[in-house]
C-alpha positions as CSV (number, residue, x, y, z in Angstrom):
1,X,73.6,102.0,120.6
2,X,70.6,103.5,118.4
3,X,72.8,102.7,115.1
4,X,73.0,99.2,116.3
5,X,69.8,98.8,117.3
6,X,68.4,100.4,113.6
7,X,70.8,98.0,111.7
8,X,69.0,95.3,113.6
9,X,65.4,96.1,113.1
10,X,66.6,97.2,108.5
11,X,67.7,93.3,108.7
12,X,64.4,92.4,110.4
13,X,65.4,91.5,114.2
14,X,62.0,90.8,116.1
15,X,63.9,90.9,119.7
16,X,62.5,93.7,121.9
17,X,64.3,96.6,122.3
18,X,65.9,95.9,125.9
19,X,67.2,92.3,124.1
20,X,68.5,94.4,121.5
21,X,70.3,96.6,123.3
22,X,71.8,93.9,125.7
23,X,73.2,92.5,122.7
24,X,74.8,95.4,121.7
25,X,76.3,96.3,124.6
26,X,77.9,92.5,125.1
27,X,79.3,93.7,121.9
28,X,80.7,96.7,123.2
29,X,81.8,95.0,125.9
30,X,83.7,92.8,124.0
31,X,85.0,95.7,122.2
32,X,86.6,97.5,125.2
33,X,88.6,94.2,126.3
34,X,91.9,95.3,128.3
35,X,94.2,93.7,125.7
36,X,93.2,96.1,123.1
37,X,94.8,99.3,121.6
38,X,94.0,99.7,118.4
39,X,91.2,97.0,117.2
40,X,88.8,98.8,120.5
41,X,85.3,100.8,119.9
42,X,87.1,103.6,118.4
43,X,88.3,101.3,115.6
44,X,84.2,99.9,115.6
45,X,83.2,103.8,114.9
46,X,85.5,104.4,112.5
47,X,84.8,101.7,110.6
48,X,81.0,102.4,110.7
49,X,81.6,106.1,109.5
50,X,83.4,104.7,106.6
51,X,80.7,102.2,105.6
52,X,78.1,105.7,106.1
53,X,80.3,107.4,103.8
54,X,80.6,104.4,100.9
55,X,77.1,103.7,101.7
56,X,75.4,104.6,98.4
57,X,78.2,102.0,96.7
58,X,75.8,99.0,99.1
59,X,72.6,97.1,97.9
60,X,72.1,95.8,101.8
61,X,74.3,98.8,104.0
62,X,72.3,97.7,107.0
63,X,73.9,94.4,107.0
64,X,77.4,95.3,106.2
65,X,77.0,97.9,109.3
66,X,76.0,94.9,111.3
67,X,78.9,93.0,109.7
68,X,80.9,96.0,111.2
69,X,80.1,95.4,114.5
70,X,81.2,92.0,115.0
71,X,83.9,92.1,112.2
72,X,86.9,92.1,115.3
73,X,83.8,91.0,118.4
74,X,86.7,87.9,118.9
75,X,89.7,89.1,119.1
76,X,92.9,87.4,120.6
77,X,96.8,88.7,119.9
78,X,98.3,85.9,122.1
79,X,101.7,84.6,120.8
80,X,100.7,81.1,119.5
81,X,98.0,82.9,117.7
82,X,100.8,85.4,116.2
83,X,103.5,82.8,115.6
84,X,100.9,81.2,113.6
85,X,101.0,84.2,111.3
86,X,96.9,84.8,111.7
87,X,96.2,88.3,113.1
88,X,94.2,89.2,116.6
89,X,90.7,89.2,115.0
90,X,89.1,86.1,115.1
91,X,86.7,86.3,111.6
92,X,85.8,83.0,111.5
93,X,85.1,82.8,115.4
94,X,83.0,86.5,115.3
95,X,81.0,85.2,112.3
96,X,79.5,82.4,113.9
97,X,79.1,84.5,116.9
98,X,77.2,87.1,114.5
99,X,75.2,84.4,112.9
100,X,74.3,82.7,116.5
101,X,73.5,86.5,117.8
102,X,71.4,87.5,115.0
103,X,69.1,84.8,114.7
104,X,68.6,84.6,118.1
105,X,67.2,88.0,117.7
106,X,65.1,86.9,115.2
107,X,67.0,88.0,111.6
108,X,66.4,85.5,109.1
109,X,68.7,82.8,108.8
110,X,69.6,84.3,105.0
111,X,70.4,87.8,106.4
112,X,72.5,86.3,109.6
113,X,74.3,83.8,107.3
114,X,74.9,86.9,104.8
115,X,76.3,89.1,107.8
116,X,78.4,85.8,108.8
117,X,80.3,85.7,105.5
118,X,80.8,89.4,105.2
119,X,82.6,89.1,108.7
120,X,84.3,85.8,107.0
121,X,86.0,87.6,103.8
122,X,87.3,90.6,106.3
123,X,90.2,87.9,107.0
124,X,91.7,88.0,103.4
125,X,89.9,91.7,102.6
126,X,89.6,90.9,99.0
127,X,86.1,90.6,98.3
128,X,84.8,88.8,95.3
129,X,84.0,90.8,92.0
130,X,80.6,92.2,91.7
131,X,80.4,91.9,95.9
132,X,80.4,95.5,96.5
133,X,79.1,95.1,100.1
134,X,82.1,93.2,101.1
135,X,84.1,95.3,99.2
136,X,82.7,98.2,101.0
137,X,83.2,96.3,104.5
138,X,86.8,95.8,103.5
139,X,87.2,99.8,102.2
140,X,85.9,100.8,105.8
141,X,87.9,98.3,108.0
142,X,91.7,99.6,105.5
143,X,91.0,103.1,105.4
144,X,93.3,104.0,108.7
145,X,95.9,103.0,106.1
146,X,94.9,106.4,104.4
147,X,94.6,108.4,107.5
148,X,96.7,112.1,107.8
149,X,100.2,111.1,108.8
150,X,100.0,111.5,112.6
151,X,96.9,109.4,112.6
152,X,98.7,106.9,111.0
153,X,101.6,106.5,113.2
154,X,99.1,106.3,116.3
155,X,97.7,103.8,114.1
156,X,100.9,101.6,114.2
157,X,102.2,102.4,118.0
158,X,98.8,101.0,118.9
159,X,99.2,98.2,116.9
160,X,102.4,97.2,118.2
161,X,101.2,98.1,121.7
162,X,98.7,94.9,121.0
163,X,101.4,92.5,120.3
164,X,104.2,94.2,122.9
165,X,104.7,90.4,124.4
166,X,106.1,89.4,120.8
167,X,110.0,89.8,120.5
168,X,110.8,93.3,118.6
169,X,112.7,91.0,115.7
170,X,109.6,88.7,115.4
171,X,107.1,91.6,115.2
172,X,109.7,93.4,113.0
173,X,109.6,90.3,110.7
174,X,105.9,89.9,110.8
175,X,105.2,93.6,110.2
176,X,107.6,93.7,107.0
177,X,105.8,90.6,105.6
178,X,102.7,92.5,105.7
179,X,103.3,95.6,104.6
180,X,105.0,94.0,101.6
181,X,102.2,92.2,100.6
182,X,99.8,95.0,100.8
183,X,102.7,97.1,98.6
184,X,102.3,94.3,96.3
185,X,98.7,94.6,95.5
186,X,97.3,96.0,92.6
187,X,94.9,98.4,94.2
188,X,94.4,98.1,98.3
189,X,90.8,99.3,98.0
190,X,87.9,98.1,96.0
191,X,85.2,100.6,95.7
192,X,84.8,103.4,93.7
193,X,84.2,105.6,96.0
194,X,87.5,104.7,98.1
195,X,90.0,105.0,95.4
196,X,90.3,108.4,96.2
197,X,91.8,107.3,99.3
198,X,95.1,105.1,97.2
199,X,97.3,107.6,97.0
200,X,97.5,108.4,100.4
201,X,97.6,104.6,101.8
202,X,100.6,104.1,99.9
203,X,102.3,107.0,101.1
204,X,101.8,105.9,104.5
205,X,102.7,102.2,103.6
206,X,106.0,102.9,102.0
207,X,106.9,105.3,104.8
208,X,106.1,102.2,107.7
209,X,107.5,99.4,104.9
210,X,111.0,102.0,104.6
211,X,111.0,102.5,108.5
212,X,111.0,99.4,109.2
213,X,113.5,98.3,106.4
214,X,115.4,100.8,108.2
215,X,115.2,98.7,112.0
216,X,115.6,95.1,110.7
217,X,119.2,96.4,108.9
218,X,120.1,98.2,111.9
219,X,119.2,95.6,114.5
220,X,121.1,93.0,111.7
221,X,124.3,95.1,111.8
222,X,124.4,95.5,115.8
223,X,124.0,91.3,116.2
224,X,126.4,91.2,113.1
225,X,128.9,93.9,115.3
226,X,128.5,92.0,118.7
227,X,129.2,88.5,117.2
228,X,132.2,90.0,115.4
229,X,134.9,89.0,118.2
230,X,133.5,85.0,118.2
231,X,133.8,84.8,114.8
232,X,137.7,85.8,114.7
């Protein structure tokens, strides 16, 4: 709670400190929802470790931490929401909540707006050229992708554990179509600093993207096997 309450008073928050900290700790709160596995406070402290270490790449780190915390504040992995091929977090939802927040605790209405469209470009994570605070924001929220190999497969159980009401050959589906598309990109992380972490994102994507190759084919051929006898 003292990072969030420093991040608020760099941006110029006028609240008291007890106003500050209530805020924060709705945050929190919103955080430690029952629905999630992965996207919880551990993933909120990771993240902000990551933006410490890229910090020096930032011109305003306070606001990109504070665009940390409320990055996944709305979050919602219902099926209708997953059919409609948008993920859990809610960016567009927990920016206006962050803008709302922040100027109610008396941030300027250019720093809360700023902080509002940092949270915003987290839902495509390719920040503009030249923005190297979102593209920090973005470094922090992908590095998991990069984590030691264990890591990274707690990384996906919990994952799937968020969306376990979605049938295994939707998710399958879904999870393929992602990983693909981060395969495709030209680079998955846009700061300097964070390039050192490429090598090992890609490692770990190929190994998921080949795993799961892997289930769709087998889960294929076992429909294919048991519709055999109707088809002769």
């Amino acid at each position: 709670m003292t990072s969030w309450i420093r991040s608020c008073l760099a941006a110029g928050a006028t609240a008291s400190q007890p106003e500050l900290r209530s805020t924060g700790l709705a945050l929190l709160d919103r955080w430690s929802e029952p629905t999630r596995f992965y996207h919880t406070v551990k993933h909120l402290a990771d993240v902000l470790s990551r933006v410490d270490e890229l910090a020096e790449e930032t011109h305003e780190p306070d606001l990109v931490r504070l665009a940390a915390w409320y990055h996944g504040a709305i979050f919602n992995a219902e099926a209708r929401v997953a059919y409609a091929s948008q993920g859990g977090e809610d960016e567009v939802a927990s920016a206006a909540l962050a803008r709302a927040e922040l100027v109610d605790l008396g941030v300027s209405e250019k720093h809360a707006t700023r902080v509002a469209d940092l949270v915003t470009a987290m839902a495509r994570h390719k920040p503009a050229p030249g923005d190297f605070d979102c593209a920090v924001l973005c470094d922090a929220d992908m590095a998991i992708l990069a984590s030691e190999p264990q890591r990274y497969s707690c990384y996906v159980r919990d994952i799937r554990k968020e969306y376990e009401h979605i049938p295994v050959d939707d998710y399958l589906a879904a999870r393929h179509r992602i990983l693909t598309k981060l395969v495709d990109r030209k680079s998955l992380f846009a700061s300097p600093l964070a390039a050192s972490w490429e090598d090992a994102a890609r490692q770990n994507l190929a190994g998921e993207l080949a795993r799961v190759e892997r289930e769709i084919s087998k889960r294929e051929a076992g429909c294919a096997a048991g519709s055999a006898p109707q088809d002769s």
